[in-house]
N, C-alpha and C positions, 0 to 999 in steps of 0.2 A: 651164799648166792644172792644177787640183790635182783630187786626187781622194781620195773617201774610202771605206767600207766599212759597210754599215751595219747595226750589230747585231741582230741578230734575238732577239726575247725570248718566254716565256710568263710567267705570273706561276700560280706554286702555291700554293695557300694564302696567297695577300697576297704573296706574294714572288715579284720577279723572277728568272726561270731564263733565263741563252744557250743559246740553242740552234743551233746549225752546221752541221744538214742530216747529222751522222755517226748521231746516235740514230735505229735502225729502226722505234721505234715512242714515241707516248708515255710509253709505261712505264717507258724506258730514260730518258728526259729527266727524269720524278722520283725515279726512284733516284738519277740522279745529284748531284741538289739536294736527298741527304740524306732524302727520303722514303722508307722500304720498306716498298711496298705490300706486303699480301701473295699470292701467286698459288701452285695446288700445277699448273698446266699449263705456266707458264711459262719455259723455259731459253734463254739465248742460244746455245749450239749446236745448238737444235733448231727447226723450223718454228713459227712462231706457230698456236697453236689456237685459244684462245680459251673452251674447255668451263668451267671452274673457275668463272668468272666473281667473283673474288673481288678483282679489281685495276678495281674498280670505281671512277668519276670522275664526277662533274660537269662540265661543261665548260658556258659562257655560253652562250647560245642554241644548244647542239645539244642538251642535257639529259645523261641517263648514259648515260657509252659503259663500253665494255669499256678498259682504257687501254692494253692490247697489242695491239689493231687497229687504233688507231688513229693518222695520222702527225703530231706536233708542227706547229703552226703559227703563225706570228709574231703576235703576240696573242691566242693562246689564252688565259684566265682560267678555271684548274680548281682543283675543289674535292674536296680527297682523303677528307674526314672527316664529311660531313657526317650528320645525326642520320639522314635515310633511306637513306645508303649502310653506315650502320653496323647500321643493322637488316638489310636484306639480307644483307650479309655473314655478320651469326649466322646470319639464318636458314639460308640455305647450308650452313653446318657442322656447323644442328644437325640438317637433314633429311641430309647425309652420314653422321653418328653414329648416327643413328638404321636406316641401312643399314650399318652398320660392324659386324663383327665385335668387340664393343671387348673384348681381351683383354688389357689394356695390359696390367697388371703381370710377365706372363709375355711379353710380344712380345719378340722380338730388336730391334726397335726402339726399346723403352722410353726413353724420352729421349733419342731423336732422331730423334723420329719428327714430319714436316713435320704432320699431323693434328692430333695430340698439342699441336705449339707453334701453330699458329694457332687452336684452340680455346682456349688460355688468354689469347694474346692480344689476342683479339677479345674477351674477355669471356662464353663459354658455361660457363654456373656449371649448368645442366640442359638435358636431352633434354626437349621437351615434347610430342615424335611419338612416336606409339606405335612401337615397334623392328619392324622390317621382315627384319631380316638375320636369314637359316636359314641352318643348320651346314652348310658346303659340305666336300668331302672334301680333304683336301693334299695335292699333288703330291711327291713324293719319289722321283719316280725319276731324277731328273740328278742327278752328283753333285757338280756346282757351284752350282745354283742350287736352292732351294726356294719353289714356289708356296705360299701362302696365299688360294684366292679370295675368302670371306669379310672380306679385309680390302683388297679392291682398289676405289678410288673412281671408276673409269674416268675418271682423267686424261687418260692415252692415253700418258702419258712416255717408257713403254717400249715403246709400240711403235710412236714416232716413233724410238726409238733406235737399236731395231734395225732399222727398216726405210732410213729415211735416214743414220745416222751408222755404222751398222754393214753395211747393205745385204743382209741377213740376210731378213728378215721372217717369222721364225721365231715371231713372237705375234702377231694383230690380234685388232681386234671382231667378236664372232661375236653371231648374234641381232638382237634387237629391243626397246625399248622397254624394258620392267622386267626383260624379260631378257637384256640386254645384258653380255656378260661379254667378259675379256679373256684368248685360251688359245692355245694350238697350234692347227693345223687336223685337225680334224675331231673335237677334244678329246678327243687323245692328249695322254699325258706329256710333259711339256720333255723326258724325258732320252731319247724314240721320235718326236723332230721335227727339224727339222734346224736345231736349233742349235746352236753352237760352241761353247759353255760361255763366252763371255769376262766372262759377268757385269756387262756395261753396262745390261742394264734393269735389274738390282737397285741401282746406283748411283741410276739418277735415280728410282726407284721413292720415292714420299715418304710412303708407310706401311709397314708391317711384307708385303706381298703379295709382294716379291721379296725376297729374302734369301738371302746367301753361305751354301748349305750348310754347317753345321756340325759338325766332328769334335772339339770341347772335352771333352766327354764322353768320348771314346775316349785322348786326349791324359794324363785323368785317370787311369782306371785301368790304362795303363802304367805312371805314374810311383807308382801304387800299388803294384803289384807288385812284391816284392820278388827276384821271380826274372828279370827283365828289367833290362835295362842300355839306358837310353834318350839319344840323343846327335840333335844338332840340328844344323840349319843353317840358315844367315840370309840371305835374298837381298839385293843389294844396294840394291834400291828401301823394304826397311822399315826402315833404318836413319833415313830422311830422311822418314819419314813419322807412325812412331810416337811421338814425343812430342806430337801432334795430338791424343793422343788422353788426353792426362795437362796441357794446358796451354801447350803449348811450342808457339812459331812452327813455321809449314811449313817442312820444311828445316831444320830442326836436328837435327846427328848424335846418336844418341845408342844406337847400336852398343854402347859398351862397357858402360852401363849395361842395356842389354838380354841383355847375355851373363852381367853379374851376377847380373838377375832367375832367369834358365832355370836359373844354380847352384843359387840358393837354393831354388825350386821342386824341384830335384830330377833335373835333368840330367845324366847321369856327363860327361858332353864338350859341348862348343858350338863347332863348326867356319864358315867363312865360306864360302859359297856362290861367293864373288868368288873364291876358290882355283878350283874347276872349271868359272869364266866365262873367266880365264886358258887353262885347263886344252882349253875349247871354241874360243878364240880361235887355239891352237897346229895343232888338229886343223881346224878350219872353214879358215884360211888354207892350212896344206898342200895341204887338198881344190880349195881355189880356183886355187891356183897351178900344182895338175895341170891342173886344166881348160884353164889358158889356154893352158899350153905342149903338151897332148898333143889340142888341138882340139876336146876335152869342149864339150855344148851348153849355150850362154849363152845368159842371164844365168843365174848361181848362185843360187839364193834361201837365206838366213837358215831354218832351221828349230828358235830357241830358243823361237817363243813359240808355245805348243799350240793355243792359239785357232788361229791361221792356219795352223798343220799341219791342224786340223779342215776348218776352211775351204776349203782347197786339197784336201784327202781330197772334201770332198761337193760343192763347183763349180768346180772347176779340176783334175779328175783327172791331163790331158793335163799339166797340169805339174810331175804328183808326182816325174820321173828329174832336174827340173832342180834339188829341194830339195836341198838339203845333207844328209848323210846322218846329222850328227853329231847325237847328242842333245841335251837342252837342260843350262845346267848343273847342275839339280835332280836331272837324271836320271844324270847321269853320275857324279854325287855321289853318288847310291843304288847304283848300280854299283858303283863303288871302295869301298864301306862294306861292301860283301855280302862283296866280296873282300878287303880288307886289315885291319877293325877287329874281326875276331873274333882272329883271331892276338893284332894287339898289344895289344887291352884285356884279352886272355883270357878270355873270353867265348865261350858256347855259339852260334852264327850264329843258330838257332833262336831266341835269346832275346833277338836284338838287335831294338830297335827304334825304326826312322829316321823323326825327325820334321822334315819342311820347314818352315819360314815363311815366307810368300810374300804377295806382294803380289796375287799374282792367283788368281781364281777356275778358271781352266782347268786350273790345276796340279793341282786333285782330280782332275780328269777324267784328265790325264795319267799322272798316279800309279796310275790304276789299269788303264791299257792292256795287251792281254794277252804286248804285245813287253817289258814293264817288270818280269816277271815270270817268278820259275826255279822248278821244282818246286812250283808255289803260293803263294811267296814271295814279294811284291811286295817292288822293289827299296825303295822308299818309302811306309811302312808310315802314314802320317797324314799332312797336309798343312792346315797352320792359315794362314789368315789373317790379316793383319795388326790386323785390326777382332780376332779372337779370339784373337790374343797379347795382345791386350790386355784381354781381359775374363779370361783364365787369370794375367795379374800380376795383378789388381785382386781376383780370386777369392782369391788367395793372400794376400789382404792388404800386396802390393807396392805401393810409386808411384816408379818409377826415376826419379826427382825428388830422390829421399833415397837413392839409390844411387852409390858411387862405381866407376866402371868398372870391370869387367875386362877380361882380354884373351881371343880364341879360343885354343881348344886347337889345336897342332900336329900332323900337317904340313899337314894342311887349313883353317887360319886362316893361313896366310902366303899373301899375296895383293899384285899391282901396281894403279895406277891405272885401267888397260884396264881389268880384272877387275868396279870397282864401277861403271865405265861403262857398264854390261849394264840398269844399272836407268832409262836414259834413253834414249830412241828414238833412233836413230842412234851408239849407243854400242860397239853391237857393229859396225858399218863402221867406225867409227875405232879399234877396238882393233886389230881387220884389218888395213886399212892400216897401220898400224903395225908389228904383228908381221910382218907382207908386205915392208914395204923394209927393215926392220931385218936381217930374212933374207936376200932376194934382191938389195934393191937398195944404195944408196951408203951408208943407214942415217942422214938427214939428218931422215925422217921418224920416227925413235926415240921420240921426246916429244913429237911435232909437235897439235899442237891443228888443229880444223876446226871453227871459231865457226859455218858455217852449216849443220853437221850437228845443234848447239846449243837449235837452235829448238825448243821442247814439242811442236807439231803439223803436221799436213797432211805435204807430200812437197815431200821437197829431193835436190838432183842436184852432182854435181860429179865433176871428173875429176882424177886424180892419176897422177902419172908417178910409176911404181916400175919400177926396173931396165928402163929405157931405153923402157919402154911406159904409151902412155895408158890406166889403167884409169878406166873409165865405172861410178860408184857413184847408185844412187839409196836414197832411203830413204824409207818411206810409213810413217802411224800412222794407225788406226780403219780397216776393214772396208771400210769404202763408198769408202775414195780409193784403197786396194788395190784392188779392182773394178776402178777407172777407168784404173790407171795397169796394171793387166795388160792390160786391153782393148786398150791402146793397144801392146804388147807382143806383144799376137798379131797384132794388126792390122799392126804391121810400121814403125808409125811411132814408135815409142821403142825405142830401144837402149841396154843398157847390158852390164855385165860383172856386178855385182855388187849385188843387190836384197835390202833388208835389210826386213821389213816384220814390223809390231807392231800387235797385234788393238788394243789400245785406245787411243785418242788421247793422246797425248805416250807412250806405252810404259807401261815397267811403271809408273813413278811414278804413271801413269794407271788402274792397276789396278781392278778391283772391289772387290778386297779391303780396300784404302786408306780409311783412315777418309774418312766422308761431309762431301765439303763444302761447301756453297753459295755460296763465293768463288771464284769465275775466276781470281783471280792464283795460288791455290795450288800450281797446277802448274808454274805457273813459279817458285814455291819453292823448290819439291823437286827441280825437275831443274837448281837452281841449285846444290843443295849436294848433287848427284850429282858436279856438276863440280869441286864446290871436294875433294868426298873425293879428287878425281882428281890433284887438281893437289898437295895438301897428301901426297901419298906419293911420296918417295924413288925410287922404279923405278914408273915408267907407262907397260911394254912389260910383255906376257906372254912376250917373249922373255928377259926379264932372272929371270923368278921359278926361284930356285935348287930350291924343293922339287917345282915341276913339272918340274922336268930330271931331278930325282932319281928320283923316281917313275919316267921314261921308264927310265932308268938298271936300276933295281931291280925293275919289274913289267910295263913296256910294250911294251919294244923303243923302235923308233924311231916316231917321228911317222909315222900310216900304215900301221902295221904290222897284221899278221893280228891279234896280239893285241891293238892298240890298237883294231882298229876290231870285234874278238867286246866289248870292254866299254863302249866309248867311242858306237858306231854305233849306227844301228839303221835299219827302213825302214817304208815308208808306201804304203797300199792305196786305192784308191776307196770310198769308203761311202757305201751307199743310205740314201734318206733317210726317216724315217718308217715305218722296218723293210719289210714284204711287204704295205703297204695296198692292198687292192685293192678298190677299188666297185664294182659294179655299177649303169651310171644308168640305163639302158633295159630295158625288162621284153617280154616278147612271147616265143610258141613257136615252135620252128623251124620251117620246113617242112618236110614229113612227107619222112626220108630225107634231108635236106639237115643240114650242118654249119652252124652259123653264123659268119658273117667275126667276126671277135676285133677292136676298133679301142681300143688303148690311149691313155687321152691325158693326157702328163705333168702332176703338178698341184706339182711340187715347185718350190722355192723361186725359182730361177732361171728357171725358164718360168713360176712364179705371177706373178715381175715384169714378164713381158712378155706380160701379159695374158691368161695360159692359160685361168685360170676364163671367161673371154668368148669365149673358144673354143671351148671344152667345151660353153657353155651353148646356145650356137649350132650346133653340134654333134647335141646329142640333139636339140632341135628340130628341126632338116632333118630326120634320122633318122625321125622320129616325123611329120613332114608328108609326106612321101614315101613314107608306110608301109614302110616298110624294116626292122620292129622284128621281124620274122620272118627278116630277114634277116641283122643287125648286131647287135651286143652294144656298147656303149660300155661302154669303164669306163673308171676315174680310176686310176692310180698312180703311183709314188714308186720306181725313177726311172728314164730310158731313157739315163741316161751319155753325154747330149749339151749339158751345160749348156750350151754357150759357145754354140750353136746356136736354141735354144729361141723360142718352146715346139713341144716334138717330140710327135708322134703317130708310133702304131705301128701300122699297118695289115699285118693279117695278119704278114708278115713286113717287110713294109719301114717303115721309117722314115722318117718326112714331119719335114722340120728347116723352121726357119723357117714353121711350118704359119700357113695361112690356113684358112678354111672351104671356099672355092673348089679349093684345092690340095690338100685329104682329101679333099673329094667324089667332087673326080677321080679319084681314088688308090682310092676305095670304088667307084665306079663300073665303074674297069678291073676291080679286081678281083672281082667279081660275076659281069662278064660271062665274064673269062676260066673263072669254075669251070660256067659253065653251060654249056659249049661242050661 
């Protein structure tokens, strides 16, 4: 009996397209047959919305759909271009423009900005709407990310990003109708909200509205001053990232030409970051290795990347003793600059100044924390991005295109494979392991590879025997599978030894900072040739790096030591969130000679996700049908340090976890009666 399979087609524009039931929406079925519609709402790692309306179709007797709602089907005949879906389209963009800030020529987004390219290539040659858009004020108080609202199109990008891929939900829609805006709650600052800085709404942000804070400007009149001695360093993930942004494939190295550029601009030194990712990999394994043998509480958590040090600070306090203690290796690297390179460049300490390059946006935010800094000093005096190394060579009249390499200055540009593995998720577990058996155990794992630590995204798990014991490693990237996989962690049904976790999906290569790309594969580019830097170096153990031994030798002591961990350590607090917000929702006088009951009820981010505001709102309303407004005060704040709990209310003194309506009531009820007794 034979059998066969029977192809499934659409036909787009006259042309047959297969389709296999893997495409989630139509949309994805003609991108993939070479058409790209255009959409500013649509990303495949984020929820379909559908607001933009600009992935407009025809389709045979259903008329025009939206083509991201809808699902591919075996004879569909759609029409992507035609003369009324082309008018639509303008008109979309030009009543967008027409609410647009349009500040092109000065936007940090100027040519490459998704607004910008789908007006020119849709054909809008004029606004013929009267201009609608008033001068809103900008946000500047984070200092990773900066608002623009005047130039936000309410896509929603960003605050599907943070809400679902980062699990954050630190921006939504506030408003109504024409005033529909996209902010913090209660329209406070980014940088008085509780967000982490990781900078993922300004990736998928497709106008100028979110944007990597910029310190270009500051970067400049360092290198102008002639009484300053300015020296850098280069993370591992923008070596494989910045020629993206000159022409060059994702993933191509071009470190040594970047260390030429920063000469000729004006940098006395250019040192490698991968030097004190070694340097972290020596001290983080030490830390780990006491844990296991002196019964310290597991899992150990990774604390390189500051996004999820934030993160962990404002909804997971309970797990701040289990991070790791060591700093990141940006900051370790400010550290040892503060202390070693006044001496040997001969230089005033006072007049040096340390500029990072980084892939990520939370590294501003880190650089300026008050544990990172001595006498007023920050350890890390600037911190650029990889988007803004690259507009400071291109300012300078560079294209390291026409550059022939250099090398880093020593002894902080000597570096192993481990070291540039920092800049791909799961890079810093396998440096660990690594330096872990190469120390303790038979040393089999010395150069040993882990392909499925390898993966760009989501959370991978594996077990490795080092010195005679199964250590249990997992490793997560982006916010929101962090969430789930600690959940699962307190809950009691995931165990591990060693938890390595990266605020943005695939890690650093995944950064904010990372030039903007609308290709999927890119990331698996770049954390291609994270691996190949790894494999193409001679020693890929951090136990093998002679000038990190040296340094132990000359300034540290021993791995662990008091003075390794006054320069190398540091530690981590709970942080409230959205500073001292305090509302008042209920209004009414006391009763004459009576106190009124106090009922707080959390509105921060982890009880916002479990539906606090519908608590609250039902809340004042009992309140207010019971007449009770003489007797109770409701108010809203930020925060009762029960994340994991939520959403918590605080009646009088006690705290209501897991609160319902029914279970405050009760809670207000008792305690009324017991003050009337």
């Amino acid at each position: 009996m034979s059998t066969h399979t029977t192809t499934k087609t659409i036909h787009v524009d006259g042309r047959e397209v297969v389709i296999d039931g893997s495409e989630r929406n139509l949309l994805e079925a003609i991108r993939a047959s070479g058409v790209d519609l255009p959409t500013f709402c649509y990303h495949s790692e984020l929820s379909v919305y559908g607001s933009c309306r600009l992935c407009l179709v025809e389709i045979e007797g259903k008329g025009i759909h939206s083509s991201c709602s809808i699902v591919p089907e075996a004879g569909m005949v759609v029409k992507t271009a035609t003369r009324e879906i082309r008018q639509m389209r303008k008109l979309t963009l030009e009543l967008l423009l027409a609410n647009h800030e349009g500040s092109c020529p000065t936007c940090s987004k100027n040519n490459d900005c998704r607004l910008q390219d789908l007006a020119a290539r849709v054909g809008v040659e004029q606004v013929r709407f009267k201009r609608t858009a008033k001068p809103m004020p900008h946000d500047r108080t984070s200092p990773a990310v900066h608002r623009e609202p005047g130039k936000c199109i309410l896509c929603g990008d960003c605050v599907r990003m943070c809400g679902e891929v980062q699990g954050v939900g630190a921006i939504d829609f506030a408003n109504r109708g024409a005033g529909t805006v996209v902010q913090p709650a209660f329209g406070v600052g980014l940088g008085d909200a509780d967000c982490v800085h990781c900078g993922q709404c300004s990736r998928v942000c497709p106008t100028g509205a979110l944007t990597p804070a910029s310190d270009i400007e500051a970067a400049w009149q360092a290198l102008a001053d002639p009484k300053t001695t300015v020296v850098a360093q280069i993370a591992p993930a923008v070596r494989v990232a910045l020629g993206e942004e000159f022409g060059l494939p994702a993933g191509t190295q071009s470190f040594g030409q970047l260390v030429a550029a920063l000469k000729r601009l004006g940098f006395a030194q250019v040192y490698d970051t991968s030097f004190t990712a070694d340097l972290t990999v020596v001290e983080e394994a030490n830390e780990f290795v006491k844990r296991l043998k002196d019964g310290g509480k597991l899992p150990m958590f990774t604390s390189c990347c500051p996004a999820w040090v934030a993160y962990a600070e404002k909804f997971n306090s309970d797990l701040l003793p289990q991070l790791s203690t060591c700093r990141s290796p940006q900051q370790m690297f400010g550290s040892l600059a503060r202390r070693i390179l006044p001496e040997k460049l001969g230089v005033d300490g006072k007049r040096l100044v340390v500029v990072s390059l980084m892939p990520c946006t939370a590294k501003k935010f880190e650089a300026g924390r008050a544990e990172f800094s001595q006498d007023g000093q920050r350890d890390v005096d600037i911190v650029l991005t990889t988007q803004e190394v690259a507009k400071l060579i291109r300012a300078g009249g560079l294209d390291i295109r026409n550059l022939e390499p250099e090398a880093p200055d020593m002894p902080f540009g000597y570096k192993t494979g481990a070291g540039v593995l920092f800049g791909n998720s799961g890079g810093v577990t396998e440096a660990v392991l690594r330096y872990a058996d190469a120390v303790l155990g038979d040393g089999r794992l010395r150069q040993a590879e882990f392909p499925k630590l390898h993966d760009c995204d989501g959370r991978r798990e594996l077990t490795a025997r080092i010195s005679g014991r199964d250590v249990r490693v997992a490793v997560v990237s982006g916010l929101g599978e962090a969430g789930k996989l600690l959940a699962e962690i307190k809950a009691g049904t995931a165990q591990y030894d060693l938890v390595e976790v990266m605020a943005c999906p695939g890690g650093c290569i995944g950064g904010a900072g990372q030039p903007i790309s609308h290709d999927a594969s890119v990331r698996a580019h770049r954390a291609k040739g994270i691996v190949t830097a790894d494999r193409a170096e001679v020693l890929r153990n951090a136990a093998d790096n002679d000038q990190v031994r040296q340094l132990y030798r000359d300034s540290l002591g021993d791995p662990g030591s008091h003075t390794a961990h006054e320069v190398l350590h540091t530690h981590y607090h709970p942080r409230k969130r959205i500073g001292d917000l305090d509302l008042l929702l209920t209004t009414g006088e006391a009763a004459s000679g009576r106190e009124k009951l106090l009922v707080m009820a959390c509105l921060g981010t982890a009880c916002h996700l479990r539906k606090s505001q519908n608590l609250v709102n039902a809340l004042v309303q009992a309140v207010q049908e019971r007449g009770l407004t003489t007797q109770v005060d409701v108010r809203a704040t930020f925060c009762l340090e029960r994340c994991g709990e939520g959403p918590n209310v605080r009646v009088g003194e006690q705290i209501v976890t897991g609160a319902t309506l029914e279970k405050v009531m009760t809670v207000i009820g008792a305690e009324l009666s017991r003050c009337t007794r």
